[in-house]
C-alpha positions as CSV (number, residue, x, y, z in Angstrom):
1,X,109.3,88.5,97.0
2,X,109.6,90.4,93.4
3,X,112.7,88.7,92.6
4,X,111.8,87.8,89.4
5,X,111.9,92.2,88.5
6,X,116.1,91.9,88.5
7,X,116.1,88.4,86.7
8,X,113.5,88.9,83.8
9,X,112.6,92.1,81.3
10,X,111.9,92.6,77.8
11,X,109.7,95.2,75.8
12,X,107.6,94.9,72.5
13,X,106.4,98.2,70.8
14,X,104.6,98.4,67.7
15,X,102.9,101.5,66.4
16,X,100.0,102.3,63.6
17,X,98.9,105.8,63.3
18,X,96.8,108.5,65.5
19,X,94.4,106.5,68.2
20,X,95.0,103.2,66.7
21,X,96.7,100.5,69.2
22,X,99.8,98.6,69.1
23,X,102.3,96.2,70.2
24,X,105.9,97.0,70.0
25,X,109.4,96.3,71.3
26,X,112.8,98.6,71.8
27,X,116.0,96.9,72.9
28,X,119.6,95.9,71.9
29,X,121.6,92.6,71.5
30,X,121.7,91.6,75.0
31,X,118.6,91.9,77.7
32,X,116.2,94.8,77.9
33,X,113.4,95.3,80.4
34,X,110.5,97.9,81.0
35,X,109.3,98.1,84.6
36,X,107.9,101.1,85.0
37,X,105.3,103.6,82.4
38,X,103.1,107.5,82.5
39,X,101.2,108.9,80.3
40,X,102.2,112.1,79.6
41,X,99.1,114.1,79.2
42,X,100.7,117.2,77.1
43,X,101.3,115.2,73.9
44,X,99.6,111.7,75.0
45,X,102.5,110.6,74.8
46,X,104.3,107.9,77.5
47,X,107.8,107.8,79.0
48,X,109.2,104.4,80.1
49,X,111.5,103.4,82.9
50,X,113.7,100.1,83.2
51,X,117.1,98.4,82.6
52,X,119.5,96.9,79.7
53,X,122.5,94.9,79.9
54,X,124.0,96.6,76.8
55,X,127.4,98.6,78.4
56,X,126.6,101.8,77.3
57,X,127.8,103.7,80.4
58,X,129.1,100.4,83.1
59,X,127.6,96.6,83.2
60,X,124.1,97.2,83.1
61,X,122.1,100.8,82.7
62,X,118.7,102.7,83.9
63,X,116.9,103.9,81.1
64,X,114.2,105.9,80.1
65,X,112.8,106.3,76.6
66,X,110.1,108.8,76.0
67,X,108.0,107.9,73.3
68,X,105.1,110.1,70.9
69,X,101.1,108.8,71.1
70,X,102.2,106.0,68.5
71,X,104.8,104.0,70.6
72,X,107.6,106.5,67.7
73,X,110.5,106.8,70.4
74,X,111.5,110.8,71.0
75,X,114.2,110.1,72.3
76,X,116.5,107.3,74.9
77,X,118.7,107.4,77.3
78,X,120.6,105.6,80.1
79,X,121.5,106.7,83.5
80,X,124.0,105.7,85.8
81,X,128.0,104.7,86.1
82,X,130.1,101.7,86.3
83,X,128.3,99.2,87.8
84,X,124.6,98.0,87.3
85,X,122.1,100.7,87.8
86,X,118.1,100.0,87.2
87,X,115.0,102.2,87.2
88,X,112.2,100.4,88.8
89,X,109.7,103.2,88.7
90,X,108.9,106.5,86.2
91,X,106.5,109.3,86.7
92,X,105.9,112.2,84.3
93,X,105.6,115.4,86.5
94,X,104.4,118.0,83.8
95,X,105.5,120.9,81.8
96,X,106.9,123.2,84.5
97,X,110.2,124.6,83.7
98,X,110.7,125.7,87.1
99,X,110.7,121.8,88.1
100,X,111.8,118.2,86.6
101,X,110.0,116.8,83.7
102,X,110.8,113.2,84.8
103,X,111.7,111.3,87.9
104,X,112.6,108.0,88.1
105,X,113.9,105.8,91.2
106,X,115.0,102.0,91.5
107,X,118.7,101.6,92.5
108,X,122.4,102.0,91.7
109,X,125.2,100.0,92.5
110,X,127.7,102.6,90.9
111,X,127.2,105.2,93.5
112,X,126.3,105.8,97.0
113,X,127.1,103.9,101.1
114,X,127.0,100.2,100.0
115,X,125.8,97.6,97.8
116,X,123.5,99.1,96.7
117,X,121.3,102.5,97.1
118,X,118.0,103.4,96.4
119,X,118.3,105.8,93.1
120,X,116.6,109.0,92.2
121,X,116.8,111.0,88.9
122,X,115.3,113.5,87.9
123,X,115.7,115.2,84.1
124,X,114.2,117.8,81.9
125,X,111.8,117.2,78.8
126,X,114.8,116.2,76.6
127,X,115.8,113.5,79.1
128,X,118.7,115.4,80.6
129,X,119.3,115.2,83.9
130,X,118.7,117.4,86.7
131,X,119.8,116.1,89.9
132,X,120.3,112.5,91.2
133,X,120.4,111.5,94.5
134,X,120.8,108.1,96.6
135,X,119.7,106.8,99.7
136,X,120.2,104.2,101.8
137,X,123.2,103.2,104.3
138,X,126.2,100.1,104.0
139,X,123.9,97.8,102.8
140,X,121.3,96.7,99.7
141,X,118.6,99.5,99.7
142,X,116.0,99.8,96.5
143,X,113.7,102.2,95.5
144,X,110.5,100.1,93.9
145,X,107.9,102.7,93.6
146,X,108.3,106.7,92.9
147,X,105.0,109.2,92.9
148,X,104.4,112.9,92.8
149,X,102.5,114.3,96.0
150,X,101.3,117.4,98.1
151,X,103.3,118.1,101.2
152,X,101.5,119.9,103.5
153,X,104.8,121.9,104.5
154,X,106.8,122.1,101.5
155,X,104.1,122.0,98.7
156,X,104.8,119.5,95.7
157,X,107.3,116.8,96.7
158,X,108.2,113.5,95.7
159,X,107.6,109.9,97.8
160,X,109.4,106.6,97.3
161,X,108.8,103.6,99.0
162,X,110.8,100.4,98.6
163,X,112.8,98.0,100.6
164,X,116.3,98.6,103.2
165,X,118.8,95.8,104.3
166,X,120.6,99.0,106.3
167,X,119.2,99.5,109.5
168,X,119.8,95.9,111.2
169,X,120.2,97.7,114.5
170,X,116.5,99.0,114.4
171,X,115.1,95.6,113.0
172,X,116.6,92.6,111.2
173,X,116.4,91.6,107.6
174,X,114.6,93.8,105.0
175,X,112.4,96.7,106.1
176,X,110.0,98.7,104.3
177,X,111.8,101.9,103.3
178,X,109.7,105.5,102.7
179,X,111.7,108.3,101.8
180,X,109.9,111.8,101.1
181,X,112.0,114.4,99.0
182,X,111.9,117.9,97.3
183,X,110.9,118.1,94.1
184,X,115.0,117.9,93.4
185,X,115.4,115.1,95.2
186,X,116.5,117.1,99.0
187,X,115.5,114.7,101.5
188,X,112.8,115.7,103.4
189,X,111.9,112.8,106.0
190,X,112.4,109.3,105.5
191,X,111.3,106.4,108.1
192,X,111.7,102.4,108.2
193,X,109.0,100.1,109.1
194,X,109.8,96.9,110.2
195,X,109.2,94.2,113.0
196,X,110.3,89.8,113.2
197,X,111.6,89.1,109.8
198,X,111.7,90.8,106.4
199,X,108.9,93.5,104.8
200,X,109.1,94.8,101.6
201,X,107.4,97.9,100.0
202,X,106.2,97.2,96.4
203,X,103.8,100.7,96.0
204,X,102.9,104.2,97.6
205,X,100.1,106.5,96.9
206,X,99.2,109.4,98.4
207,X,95.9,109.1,99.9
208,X,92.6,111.8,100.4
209,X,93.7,112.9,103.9
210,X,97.3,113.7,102.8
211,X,98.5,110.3,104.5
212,X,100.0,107.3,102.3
213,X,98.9,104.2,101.6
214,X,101.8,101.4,101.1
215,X,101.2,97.4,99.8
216,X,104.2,95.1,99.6
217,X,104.8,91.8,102.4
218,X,106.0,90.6,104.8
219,X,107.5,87.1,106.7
220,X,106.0,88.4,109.9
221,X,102.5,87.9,109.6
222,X,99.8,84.9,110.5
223,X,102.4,82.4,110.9
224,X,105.6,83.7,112.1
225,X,108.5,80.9,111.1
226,X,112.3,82.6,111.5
227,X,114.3,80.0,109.2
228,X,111.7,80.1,106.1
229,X,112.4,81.5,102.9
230,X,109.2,80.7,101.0
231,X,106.6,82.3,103.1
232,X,105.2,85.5,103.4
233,X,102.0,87.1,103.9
234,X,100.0,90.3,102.0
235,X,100.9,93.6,103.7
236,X,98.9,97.1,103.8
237,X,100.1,100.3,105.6
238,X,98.4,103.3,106.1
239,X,100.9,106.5,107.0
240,X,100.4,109.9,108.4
241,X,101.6,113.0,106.3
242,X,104.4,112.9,108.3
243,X,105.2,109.2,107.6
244,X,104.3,107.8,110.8
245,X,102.1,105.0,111.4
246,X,98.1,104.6,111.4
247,X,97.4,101.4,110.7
248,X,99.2,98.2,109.4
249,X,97.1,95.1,108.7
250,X,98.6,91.5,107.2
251,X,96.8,89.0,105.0
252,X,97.7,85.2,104.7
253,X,97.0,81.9,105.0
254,X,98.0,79.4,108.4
255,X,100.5,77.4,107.0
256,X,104.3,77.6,106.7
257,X,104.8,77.4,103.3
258,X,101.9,80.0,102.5
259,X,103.6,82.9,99.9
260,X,101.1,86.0,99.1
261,X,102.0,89.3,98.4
262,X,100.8,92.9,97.0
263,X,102.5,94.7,94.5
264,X,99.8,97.7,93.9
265,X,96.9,99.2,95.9
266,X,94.6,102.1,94.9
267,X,92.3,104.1,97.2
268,X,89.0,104.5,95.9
269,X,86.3,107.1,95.6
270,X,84.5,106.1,98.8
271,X,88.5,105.8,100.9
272,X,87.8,102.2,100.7
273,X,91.4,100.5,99.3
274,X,91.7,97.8,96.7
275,X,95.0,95.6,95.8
276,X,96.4,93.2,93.7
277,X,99.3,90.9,93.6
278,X,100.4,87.1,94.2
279,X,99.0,84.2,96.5
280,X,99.5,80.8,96.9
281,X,97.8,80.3,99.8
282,X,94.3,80.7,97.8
283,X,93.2,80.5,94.0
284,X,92.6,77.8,91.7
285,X,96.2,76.9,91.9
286,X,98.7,76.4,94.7
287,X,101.7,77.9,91.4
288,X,100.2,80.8,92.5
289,X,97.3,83.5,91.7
290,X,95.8,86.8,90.9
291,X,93.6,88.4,93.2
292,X,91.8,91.9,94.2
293,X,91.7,92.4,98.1
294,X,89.3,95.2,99.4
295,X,90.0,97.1,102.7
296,X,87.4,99.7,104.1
297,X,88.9,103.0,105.1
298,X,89.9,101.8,109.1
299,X,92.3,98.4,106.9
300,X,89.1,96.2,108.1
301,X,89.2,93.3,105.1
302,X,85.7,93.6,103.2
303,X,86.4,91.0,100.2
304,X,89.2,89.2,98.3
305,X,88.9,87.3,94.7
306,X,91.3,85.1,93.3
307,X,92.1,84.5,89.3
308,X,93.4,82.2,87.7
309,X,93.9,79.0,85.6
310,X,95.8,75.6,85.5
311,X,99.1,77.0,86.4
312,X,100.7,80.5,87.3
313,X,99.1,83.8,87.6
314,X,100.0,87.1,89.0
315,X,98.4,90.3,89.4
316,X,101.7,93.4,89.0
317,X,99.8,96.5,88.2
318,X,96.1,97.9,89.3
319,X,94.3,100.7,87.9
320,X,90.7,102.1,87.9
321,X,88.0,103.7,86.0
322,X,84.9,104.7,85.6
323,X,82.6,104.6,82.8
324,X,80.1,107.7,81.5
325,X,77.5,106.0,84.2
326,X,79.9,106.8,87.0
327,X,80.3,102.9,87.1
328,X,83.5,101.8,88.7
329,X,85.9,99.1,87.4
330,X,89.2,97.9,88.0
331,X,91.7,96.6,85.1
332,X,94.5,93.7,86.6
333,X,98.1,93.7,84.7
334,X,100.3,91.1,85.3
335,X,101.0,87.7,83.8
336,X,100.2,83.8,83.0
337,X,102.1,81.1,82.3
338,X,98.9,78.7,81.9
339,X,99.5,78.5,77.7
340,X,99.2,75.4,76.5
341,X,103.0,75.3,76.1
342,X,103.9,76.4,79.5
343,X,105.5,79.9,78.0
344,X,104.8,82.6,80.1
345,X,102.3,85.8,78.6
346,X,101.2,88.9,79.8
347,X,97.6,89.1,80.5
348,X,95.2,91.7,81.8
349,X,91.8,90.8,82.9
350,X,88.8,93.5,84.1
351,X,86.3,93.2,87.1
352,X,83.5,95.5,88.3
353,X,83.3,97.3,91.4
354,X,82.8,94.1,93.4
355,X,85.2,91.9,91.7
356,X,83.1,89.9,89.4
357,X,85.3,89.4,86.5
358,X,84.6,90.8,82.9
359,X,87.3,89.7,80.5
360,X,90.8,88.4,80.5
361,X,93.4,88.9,77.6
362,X,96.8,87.3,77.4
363,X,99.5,88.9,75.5
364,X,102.8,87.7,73.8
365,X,103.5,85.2,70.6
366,X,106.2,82.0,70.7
367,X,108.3,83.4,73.2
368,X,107.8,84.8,77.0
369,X,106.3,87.9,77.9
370,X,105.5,89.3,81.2
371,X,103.8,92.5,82.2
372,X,105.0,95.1,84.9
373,X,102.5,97.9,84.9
374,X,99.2,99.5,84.0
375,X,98.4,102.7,83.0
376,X,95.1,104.5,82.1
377,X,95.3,107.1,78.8
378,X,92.3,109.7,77.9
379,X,91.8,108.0,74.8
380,X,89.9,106.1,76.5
381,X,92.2,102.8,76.7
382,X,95.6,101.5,78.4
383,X,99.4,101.0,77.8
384,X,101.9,98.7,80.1
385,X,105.2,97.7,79.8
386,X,107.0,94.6,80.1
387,X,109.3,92.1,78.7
388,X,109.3,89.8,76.0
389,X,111.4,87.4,73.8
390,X,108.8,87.0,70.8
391,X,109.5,90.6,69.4
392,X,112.8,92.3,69.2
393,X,116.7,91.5,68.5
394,X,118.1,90.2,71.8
395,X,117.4,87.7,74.5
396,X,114.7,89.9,76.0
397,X,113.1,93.5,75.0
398,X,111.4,96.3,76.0
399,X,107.8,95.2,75.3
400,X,105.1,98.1,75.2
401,X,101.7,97.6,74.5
402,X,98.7,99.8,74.0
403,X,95.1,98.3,74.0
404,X,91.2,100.2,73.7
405,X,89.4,100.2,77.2
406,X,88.2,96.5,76.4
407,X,92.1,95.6,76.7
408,X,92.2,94.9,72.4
409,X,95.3,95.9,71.1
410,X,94.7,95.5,67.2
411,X,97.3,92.8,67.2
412,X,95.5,89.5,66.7
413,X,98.6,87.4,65.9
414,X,99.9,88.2,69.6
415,X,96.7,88.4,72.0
416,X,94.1,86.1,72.7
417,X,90.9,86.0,74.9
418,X,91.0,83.5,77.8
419,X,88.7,82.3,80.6
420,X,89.9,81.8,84.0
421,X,88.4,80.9,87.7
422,X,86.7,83.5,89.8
423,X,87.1,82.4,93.1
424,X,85.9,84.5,96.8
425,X,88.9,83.5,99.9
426,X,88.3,85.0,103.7
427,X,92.3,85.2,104.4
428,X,93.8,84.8,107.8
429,X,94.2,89.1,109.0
430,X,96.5,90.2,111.8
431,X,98.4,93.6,112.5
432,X,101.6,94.9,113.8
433,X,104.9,96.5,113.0
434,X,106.7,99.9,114.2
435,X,109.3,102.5,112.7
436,X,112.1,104.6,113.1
437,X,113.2,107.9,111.2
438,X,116.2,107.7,109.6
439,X,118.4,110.5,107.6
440,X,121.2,109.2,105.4
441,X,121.5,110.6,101.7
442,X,123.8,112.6,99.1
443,X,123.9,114.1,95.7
444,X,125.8,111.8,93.2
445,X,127.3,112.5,89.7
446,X,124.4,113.2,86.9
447,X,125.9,110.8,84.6
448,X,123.8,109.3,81.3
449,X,123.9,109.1,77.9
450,X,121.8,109.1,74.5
451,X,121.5,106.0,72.9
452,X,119.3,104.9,70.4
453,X,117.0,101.2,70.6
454,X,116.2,98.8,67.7
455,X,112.6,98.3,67.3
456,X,110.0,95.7,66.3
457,X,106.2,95.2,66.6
458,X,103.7,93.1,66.0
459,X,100.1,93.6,63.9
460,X,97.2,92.0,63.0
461,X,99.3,89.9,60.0
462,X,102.1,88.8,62.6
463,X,106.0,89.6,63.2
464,X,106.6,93.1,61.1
465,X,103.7,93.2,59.1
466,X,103.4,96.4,59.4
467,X,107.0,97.0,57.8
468,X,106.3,94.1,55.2
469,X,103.2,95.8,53.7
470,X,104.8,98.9,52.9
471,X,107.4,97.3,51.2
472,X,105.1,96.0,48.5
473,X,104.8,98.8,45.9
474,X,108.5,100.0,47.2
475,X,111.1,99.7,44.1
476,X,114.0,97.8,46.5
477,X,113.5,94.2,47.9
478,X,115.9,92.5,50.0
479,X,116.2,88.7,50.3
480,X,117.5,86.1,51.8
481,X,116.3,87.8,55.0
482,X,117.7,86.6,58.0
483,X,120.9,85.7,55.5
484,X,124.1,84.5,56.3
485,X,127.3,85.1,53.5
486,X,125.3,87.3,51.1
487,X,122.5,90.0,50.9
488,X,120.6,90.4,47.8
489,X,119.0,93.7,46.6
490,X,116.6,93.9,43.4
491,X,115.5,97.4,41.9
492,X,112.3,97.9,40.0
493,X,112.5,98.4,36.3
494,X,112.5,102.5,37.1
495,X,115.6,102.4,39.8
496,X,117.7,104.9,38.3
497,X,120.5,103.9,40.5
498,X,121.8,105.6,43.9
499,X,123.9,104.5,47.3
500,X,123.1,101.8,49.7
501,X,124.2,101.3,53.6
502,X,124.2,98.5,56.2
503,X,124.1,100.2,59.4
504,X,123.8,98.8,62.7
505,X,120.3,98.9,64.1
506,X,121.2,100.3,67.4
507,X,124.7,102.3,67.3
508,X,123.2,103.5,63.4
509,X,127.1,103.1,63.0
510,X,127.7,102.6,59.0
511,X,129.1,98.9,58.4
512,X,128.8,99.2,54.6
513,X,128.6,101.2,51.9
514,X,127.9,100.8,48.1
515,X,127.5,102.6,45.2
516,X,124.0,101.7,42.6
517,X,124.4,101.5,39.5
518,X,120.9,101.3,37.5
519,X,121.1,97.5,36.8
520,X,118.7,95.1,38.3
521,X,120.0,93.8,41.6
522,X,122.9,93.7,43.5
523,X,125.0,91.6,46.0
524,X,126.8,92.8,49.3
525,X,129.1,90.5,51.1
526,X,127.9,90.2,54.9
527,X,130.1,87.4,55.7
528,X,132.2,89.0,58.3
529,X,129.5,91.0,60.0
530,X,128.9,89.6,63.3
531,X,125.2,88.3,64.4
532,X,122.5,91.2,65.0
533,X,119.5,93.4,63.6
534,X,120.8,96.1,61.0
535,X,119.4,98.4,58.8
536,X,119.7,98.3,54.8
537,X,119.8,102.0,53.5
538,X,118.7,102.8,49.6
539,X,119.4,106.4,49.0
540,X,118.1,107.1,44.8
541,X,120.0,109.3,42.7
542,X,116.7,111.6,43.1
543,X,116.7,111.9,47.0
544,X,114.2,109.2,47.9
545,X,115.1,107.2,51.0
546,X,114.4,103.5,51.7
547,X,115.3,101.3,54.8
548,X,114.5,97.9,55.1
549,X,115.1,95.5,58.3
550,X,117.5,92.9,58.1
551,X,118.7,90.0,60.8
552,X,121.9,88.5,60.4
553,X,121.6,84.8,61.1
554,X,125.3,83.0,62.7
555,X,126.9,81.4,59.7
């Protein structure tokens, strides 16, 4: 069960210049996760999907930030109304100006039949919305995966799968949800799937033959027990074009308490399919592990690796590659919380074709960071998005992360390489499950606003580095830094005087403002100024602009 995606997020950015790597965070005062990531191939850029707690719009907002080939934000924005809203999944659909730029699903609590709704958005380049939609019926309904597709009727369309609490009269408990839209977010078709106790879809691709190919779980599987809340079992579904059902096959172990799930799947260049996600049932560790589970084209299991170490592993995110050989690896996002101190990192590790693993490579410094998913760039490298609490200016951020193709990310301070246990399982594999169209959806209000995100990163030298070094030959310092009752500014022999600014990092509203003469140094009182990440603003008398970072610490 991915309960951990509405309890957990946090982002780290960081940025050098042109092809070079980085770690970096966006975020506000409160909690900020990214879930979801593209590359956008017209500027090699990215766009990110996933939530904050700050009330820009209601008690909790979607967001999307689209961001330059350096991790430099373009621009943000939040989506959504009164209540809590999320974005669980983002994909970038191209430069067309006859369709949307960006869609991005997940749910809202602010619009729709129930609870909650399965939520659809789509917007232009700039981030301004197009349409939204919802789906769904009286009760919890959530959209966990969005991609762009073919329809064999209606040409380019838009699939979601996710999960549906709506529909108790088809089957009980949560049902796998697929919705197929227009590229404005019309319904098109949507089924459930579901059977004896709850099934969750976690990801959707469109497969070769025009069909679908979904992994997620499910409680009804090798060992069905009704009253248990900690089992549940790997699930794979393969769907017709037209949503309907070709095959549904369930991996697991015997016992009751067995928990394994899939939260990504890829088809590969010979139809074969290939997931990842969590399982306790096998591994080096009953806290659970990583592993890669390979299907032939028919769902017949071929092989399945675990990974792992001492404690907890978990494999989010999948992708594949191949190199100029035609050699074909996969790359494994997700996270570990097997550190020495028990903090939770995000870690990626790389296999061949067959599974045997290549590398591993944790992420994250003093605080927790976990990693949501994977994407492959042309550079050649990856990105992924996450959480964390080492970087930032609140209890969690946005946490972004480019890396080469060997998963380095020119940040030595926050990644380390690790070695963990390769081990082959032969999982217990059954079948079953039906479905049911289903029609229920409406157009809500486009509702969202621009905001703008504080940022941090990390480098080879540590926390802001990058920001300290160019600092050194600048003719302003600012010190004590986090400070409490004062701030003190010295000027270089040559200051010839100007205007200074405190300015909040994430509203940019101006807190304080000062004139400079040419002396030395100068003192601003910070006393009242509540706690938070601000900006310190020199302006010289002959136009040169300065901006320093500054934290203010609770008195």
């Amino acid at each position: 069960m991915r309960s951990f995606y509405s309890t957990i997020f946090l982002a780290i950015l960081l940025s050098n210049s042109g092809l070079a790597q980085f770690q970096r965070s966006y975020g506000t005062e409160r909690s900020d996760y990214g879930l979801s990531l593209d590359f956008t191939r017209f500027d090699k850029g990215y766009v990110l999907g996933g939530y904050t707690a700050e009330n820009f719009l209601g008690s909790g907002d979607a967001t999307l930030i689209k961001t330059d080939d350096s991790g430099n934000p373009i621009w943000s924005a939040v989506y959504g109304g009164q209540r809590p809203d999320l974005f669980y999944s983002v994909r970038h659909l191209g430069e067309n100006p006859n369709f949307p730029a960006y869609v991005a699903t997940g749910y809202t609590n602010s619009f729709g039949f129930g609870s909650s709704d399965v939520y659809l958005v789509g917007t232009d380049l700039n981030g301004t919305p197009l349409f939204s939609s919802v789906f769904g019926g009286d009760n919890r309904d959530i959209g966990y995966c969005i991609q762009p597709i073919r329809d064999p009727e209606f040409g380019p369309a838009l699939v979601i799968v996710g999960e549906t609490y709506s529909f108790p009269s088809l089957y009980p408990g949560s049902n796998v949800y697929v919705i197929k839209t227009d590229p404005f977010g019309n319904l098109i078709q949507s089924v459930v799937i579901g059977g004896e106790g709850d099934q969750r879809g976690y990801w959707i691709e469109q497969t070769r033959d025009g069909g679908f190919i979904i992994a997620g779980s499910t409680t009804d599987g090798c060992t069905f027990d009704p009253f248990s809340t900690n089992r549940g079992d790997i699930l794979v579904i393969k769907l017709n074009p037209d949503l309907s059902i070709v095959w549904t096959r369930v991996f697991g172990g015997a016992d009751f308490d067995d928990f394994d799930v899939a939260y990504s799947i890829i088809e590969n260049r010979d139809e074969s399919f290939t997931a990842t996600g969590l399982t306790r049932t096998f591994g080096a560790s009953n806290n659970g592990d990583a592993f890669l589970l390979n299907l032939d084209p028919a769902g017949n299991f071929n092989w399945m690796k675990t990974y792992g170490l001492e404690n907890a592993e978990a494999g989010i995110s999948l992708t594949s590659h191949e190199d100029a050989a035609g050699d074909l690896y996969y790359t494994v996002l997700g996270y570990t919380n097997s550190d020495p101190n028990f903090r939770y990192d995000a870690y990626m590790f790389q296999t061949d074709f067959l599974g045997n693993l290549l590398w591993t490579r944790s992420y994250g410094l003093d605080g927790y960071e976990l990693g949501y998913e994977l994407t492959k760039n042309l550079d050649p490298g990856f990105a992924f998005t996450g959480y964390t609490t080492s970087l930032g200016v609140g209890s969690s951020d946005i946490y972004f992360v480019e890396t080469d193709i060997n998963g380095k990310s020119n940040s030595d301070k926050c990644e380390r390489e690790i070695e963990q246990k390769e081990i082959e399982q032969d999982p217990c594999t059954t079948e079953g499950l039906q479905f049911v169209y289903v029609e229920r959806w409406e157009p809500v209000k486009k509702n969202y606003k621009r905001i703008k995100y504080a940022e941090d990163r990390c480098t080879t030298f540590g926390l802001g580095a990058a920001e300290t070094d160019k600092t050194k030959n600048d003719p302003v310092k600012v010190f004590p830094n986090p400070g409490q009752d004062k701030l003190n500014l010295t000027f270089t022999t040559d200051f010839n005087g100007g205007e200074v600014e405190l300015l909040h990092a994430t509203t940019n509203k101006v807190l304080l403002k000062s004139a400079i003469s040419d002396a030395e140094s100068t003192t601003l009182d910070i006393k009242d100024i509540p706690r938070g990440m601000y900006i310190i603003q020199v302006r010289t008398k002959d136009g040169k602009l300065i901006q320093r970072r500054f934290i203010k610490e609770e008195d």
